[in-house]
FITIPA-74190 format. One record per residue (C-alpha): residue number from 1; x negated, y, z. Coordinates in nm, 2 decimals, decimal comma, padded with zeros to 4 digits. Each point is the difference from the previous one (the first is absolute). Layout:
+------+--------+--------+--------+
: voro :     c1 :     c2 :     c3 :
+------+--------+--------+--------+
:  NUM :      X :      Y :      Z :
...
+------+--------+--------+--------+
//
This chain:
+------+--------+--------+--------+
: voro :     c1 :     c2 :     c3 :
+------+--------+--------+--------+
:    1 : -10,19 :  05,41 :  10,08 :
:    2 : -00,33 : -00,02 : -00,24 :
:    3 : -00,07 :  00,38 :  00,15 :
:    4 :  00,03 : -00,10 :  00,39 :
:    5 : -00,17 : -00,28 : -00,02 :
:    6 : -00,30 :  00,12 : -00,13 :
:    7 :  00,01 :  00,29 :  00,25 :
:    8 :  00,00 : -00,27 :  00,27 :
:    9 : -00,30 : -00,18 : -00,17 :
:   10 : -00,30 :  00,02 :  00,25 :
:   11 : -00,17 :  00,39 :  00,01 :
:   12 : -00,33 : -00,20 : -00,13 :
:   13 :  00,17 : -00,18 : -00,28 :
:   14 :  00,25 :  00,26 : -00,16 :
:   15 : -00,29 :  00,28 :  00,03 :
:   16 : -00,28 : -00,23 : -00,18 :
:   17 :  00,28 : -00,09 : -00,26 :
:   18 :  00,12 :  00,39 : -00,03 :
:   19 : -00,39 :  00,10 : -00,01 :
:   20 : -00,03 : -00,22 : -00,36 :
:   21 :  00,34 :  00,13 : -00,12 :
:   22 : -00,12 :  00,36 :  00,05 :
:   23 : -00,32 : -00,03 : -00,13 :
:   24 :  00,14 : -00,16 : -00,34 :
:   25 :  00,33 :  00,27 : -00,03 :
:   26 : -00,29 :  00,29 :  00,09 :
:   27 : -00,24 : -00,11 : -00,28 :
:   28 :  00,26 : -00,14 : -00,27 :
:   29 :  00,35 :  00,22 :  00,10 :
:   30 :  00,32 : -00,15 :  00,04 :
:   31 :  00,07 : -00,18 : -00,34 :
:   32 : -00,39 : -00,09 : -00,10 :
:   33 : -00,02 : -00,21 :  00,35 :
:   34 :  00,00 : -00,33 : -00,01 :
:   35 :  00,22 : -00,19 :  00,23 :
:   36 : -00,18 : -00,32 : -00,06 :
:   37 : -00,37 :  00,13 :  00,08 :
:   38 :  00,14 :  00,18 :  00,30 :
:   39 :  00,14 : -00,41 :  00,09 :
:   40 : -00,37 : -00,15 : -00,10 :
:   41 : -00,14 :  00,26 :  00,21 :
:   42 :  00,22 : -00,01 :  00,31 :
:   43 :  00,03 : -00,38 : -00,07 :
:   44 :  00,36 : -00,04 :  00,01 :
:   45 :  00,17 : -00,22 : -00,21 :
:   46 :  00,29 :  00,16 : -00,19 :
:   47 :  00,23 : -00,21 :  00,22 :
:   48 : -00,12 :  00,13 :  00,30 :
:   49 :  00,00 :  00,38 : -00,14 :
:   50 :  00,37 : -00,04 : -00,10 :
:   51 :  00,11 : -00,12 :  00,37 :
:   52 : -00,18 :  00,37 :  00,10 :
:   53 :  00,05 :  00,23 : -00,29 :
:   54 :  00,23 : -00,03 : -00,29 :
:   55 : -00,27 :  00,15 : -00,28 :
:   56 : -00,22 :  00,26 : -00,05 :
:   57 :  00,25 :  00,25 :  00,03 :
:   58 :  00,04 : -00,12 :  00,38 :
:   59 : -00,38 : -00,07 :  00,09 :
:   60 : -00,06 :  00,40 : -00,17 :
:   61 :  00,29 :  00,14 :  00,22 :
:   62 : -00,16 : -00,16 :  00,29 :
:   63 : -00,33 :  00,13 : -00,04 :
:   64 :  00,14 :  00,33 : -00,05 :
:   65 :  00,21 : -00,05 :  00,27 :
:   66 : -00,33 : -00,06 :  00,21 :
:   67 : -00,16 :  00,28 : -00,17 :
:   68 :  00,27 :  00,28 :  00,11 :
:   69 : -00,02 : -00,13 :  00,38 :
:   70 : -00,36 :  00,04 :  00,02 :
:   71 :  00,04 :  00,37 : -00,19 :
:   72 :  00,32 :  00,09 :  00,25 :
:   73 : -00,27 : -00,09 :  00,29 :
:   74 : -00,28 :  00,17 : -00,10 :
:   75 :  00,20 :  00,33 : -00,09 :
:   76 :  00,25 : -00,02 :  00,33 :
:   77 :  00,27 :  00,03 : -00,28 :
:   78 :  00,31 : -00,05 :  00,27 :
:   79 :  00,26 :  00,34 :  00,04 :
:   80 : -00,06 :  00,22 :  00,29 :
:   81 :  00,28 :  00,19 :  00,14 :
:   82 : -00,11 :  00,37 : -00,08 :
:   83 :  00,12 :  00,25 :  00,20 :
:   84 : -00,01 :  00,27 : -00,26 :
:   85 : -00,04 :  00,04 : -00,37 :
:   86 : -00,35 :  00,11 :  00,05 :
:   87 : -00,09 : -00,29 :  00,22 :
:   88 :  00,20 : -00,23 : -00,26 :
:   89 : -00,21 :  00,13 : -00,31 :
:   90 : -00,32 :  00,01 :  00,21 :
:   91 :  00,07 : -00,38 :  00,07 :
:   92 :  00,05 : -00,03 : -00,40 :
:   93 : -00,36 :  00,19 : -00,01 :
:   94 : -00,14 : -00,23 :  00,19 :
:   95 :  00,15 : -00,30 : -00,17 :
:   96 : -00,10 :  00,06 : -00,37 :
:   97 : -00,36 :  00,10 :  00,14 :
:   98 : -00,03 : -00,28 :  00,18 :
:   99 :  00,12 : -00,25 : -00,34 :
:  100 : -00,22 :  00,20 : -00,17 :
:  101 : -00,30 : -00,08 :  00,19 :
:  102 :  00,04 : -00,37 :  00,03 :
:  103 :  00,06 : -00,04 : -00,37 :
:  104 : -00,31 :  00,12 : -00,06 :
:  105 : -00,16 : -00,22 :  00,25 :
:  106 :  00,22 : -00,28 : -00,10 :
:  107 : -00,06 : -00,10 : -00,38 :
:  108 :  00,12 : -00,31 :  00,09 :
:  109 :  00,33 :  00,19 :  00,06 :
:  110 :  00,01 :  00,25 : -00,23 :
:  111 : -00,07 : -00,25 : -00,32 :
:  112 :  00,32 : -00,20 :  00,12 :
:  113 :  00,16 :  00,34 :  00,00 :
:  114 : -00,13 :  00,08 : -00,36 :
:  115 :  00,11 : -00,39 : -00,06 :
:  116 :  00,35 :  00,05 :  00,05 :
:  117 :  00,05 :  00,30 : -00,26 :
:  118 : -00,20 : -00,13 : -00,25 :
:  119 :  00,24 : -00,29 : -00,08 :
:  120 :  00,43 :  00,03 :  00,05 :
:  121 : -00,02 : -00,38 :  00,05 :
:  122 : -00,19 :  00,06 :  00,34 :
:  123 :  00,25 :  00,24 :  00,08 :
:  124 :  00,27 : -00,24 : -00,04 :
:  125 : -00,16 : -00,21 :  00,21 :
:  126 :  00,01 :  00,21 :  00,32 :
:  127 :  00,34 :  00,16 : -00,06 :
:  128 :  00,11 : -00,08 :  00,30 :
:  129 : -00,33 :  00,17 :  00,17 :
:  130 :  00,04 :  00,34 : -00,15 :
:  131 :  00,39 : -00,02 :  00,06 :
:  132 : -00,15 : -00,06 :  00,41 :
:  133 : -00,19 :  00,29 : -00,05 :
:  134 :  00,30 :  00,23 : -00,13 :
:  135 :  00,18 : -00,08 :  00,27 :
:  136 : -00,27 :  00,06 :  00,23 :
:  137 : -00,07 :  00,36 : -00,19 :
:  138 :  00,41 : -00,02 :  00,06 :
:  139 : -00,04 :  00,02 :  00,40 :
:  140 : -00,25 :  00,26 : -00,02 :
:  141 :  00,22 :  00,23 : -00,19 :
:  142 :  00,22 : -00,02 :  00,25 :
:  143 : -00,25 :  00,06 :  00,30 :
:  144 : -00,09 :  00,35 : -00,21 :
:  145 :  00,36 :  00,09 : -00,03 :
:  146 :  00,09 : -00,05 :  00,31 :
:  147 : -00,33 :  00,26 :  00,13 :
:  148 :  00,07 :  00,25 : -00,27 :
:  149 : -00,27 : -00,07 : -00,24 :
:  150 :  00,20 : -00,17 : -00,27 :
:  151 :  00,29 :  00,16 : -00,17 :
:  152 :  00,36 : -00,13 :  00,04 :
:  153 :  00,13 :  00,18 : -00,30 :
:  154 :  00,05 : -00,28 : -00,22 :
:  155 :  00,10 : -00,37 : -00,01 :
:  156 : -00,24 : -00,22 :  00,21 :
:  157 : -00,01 : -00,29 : -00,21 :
:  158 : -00,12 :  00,25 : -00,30 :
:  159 : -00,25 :  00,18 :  00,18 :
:  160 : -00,14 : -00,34 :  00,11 :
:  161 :  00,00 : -00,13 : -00,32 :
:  162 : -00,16 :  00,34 : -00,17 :
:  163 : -00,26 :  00,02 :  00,28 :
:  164 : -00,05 : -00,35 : -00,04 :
:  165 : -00,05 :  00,00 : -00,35 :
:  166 : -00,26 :  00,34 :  00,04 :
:  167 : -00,19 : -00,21 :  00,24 :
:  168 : -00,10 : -00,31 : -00,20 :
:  169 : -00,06 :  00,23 : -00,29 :
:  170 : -00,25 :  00,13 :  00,20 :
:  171 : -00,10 : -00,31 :  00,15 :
:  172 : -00,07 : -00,12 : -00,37 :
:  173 : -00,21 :  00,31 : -00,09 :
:  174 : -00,19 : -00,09 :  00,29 :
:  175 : -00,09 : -00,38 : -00,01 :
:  176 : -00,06 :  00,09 : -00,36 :
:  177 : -00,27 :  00,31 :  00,03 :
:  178 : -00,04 : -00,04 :  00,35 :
:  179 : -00,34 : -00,18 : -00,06 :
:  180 : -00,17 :  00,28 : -00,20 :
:  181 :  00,07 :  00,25 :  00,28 :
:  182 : -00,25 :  00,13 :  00,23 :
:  183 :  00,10 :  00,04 :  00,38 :
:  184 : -00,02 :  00,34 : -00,04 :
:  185 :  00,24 :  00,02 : -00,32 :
:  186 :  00,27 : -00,26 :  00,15 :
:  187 :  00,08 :  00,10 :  00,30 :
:  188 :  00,06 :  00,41 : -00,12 :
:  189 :  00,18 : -00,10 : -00,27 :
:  190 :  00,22 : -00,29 :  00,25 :
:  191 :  00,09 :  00,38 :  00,16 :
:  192 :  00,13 :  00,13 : -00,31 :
:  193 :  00,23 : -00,33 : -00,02 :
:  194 :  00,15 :  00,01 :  00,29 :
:  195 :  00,10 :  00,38 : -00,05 :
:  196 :  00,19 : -00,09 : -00,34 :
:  197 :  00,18 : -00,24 :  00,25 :
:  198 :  00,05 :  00,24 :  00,26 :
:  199 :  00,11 :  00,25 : -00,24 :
:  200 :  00,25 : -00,30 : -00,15 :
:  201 :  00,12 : -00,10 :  00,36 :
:  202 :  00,01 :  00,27 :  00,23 :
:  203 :  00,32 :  00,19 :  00,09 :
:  204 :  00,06 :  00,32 : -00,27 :
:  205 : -00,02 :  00,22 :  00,27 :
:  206 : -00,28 : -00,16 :  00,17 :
:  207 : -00,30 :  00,24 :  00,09 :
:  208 : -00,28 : -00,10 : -00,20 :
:  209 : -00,25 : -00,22 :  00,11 :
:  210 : -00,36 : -00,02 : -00,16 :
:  211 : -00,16 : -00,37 :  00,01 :
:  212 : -00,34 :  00,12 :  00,08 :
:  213 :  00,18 :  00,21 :  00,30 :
:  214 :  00,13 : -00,34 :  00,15 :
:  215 : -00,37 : -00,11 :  00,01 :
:  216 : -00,08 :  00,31 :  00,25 :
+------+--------+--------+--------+
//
């Protein structure tokens, strides 16, 4: 109930208090912030900040909550119906170029990205984003199985869980080194990512299907 009512708070009011929140959980991470200055600052009593968010665990879930709507806009990240497995990993392509881009005009993004591996406290806190997000990567399994461009050899559940598992490991090496890559270092090496995935995902008897060929 604490949740929904702060998502019906005002746009004004929950941005300006969500704005503070950030700013404190980018400079300090999750466990150095300080609940109470984020209060002072906002100027919410703790009795008003209970009847909208339970703790910090809730008011950092909800700015990363915020956080991963603005990214998902900014990148288009919503499945497209491919209508073969070239157009399905060309739309992949396109995707990870695209995240790669905005994270390196977004540092506002990408240090609440390097935020939430740094610390498994903040990763607690958003457990019930990332399992969204596996069940989103979930539905677009199933989009590239059902064009040809994911195999169907073994147990769904496992491949989503392996692929799954390759992605945030990837995601991690990113947010982490991402800021000391150039432009022109990121996005080849981005390619070379997605074709260990391709290589992981794609059908054994698949043709093979150079990233840098989708790009053509």
């Amino acid at each position: 109930m604490a949740r929904e009512r702060l998502r019906q708070l005002p746009d004004e009011q929950r941005s300006a208090w969500l704005d503070i929140a950030e700013a404190e959980f980018r400079a300090r991470g999750f466990e150095g912030a300080s609940l109470n200055g984020i209060l002072a600052r906002a100027g919410i009593s703790k009795g008003q900040a209970y009847y909208y968010f339970a703790d910090k665990g809730e008011l950092y879930r909800a700015v990363i909550d915020r956080a991963l709507t603005v990214l998902a806009g900014l990148v288009k990240a919503k499945p497209n119906a491919s209508a073969s497995p070239q157009a399905f990993w060309s739309d992949m392509a396109g995707f990870f170029e695209r995240l790669t881009t905005v994270l390196q005009q977004r540092d506002d993004l990408a240090e609440l990205g390097r935020g939430i591996y740094r610390e498994a406290s903040a990763q607690a806190a958003i457990a019930d984003l990332i399992a969204d997000l596996e069940r989103g990567f979930s539905g677009l399994v199933v989009i590239g199985q059902g064009v040809g461009a994911i195999r169907t050899d073994l147990p769904q559940a496992l491949l989503v869980d392996m692929s799954f598992a390759a992605i945030r490991a990837a995601d991690q090496w990113f947010a982490t080194h991402g800021a000391d890559l150039e432009a022109a270092q990121a996005q080849p090496l981005n390619q070379q990512v997605l074709g260990l995935f391709m290589a992981m995902l794609a059908p054994p008897d698949a043709p093979s299907i150079s990233p840098a060929f989708l790009k053509d």
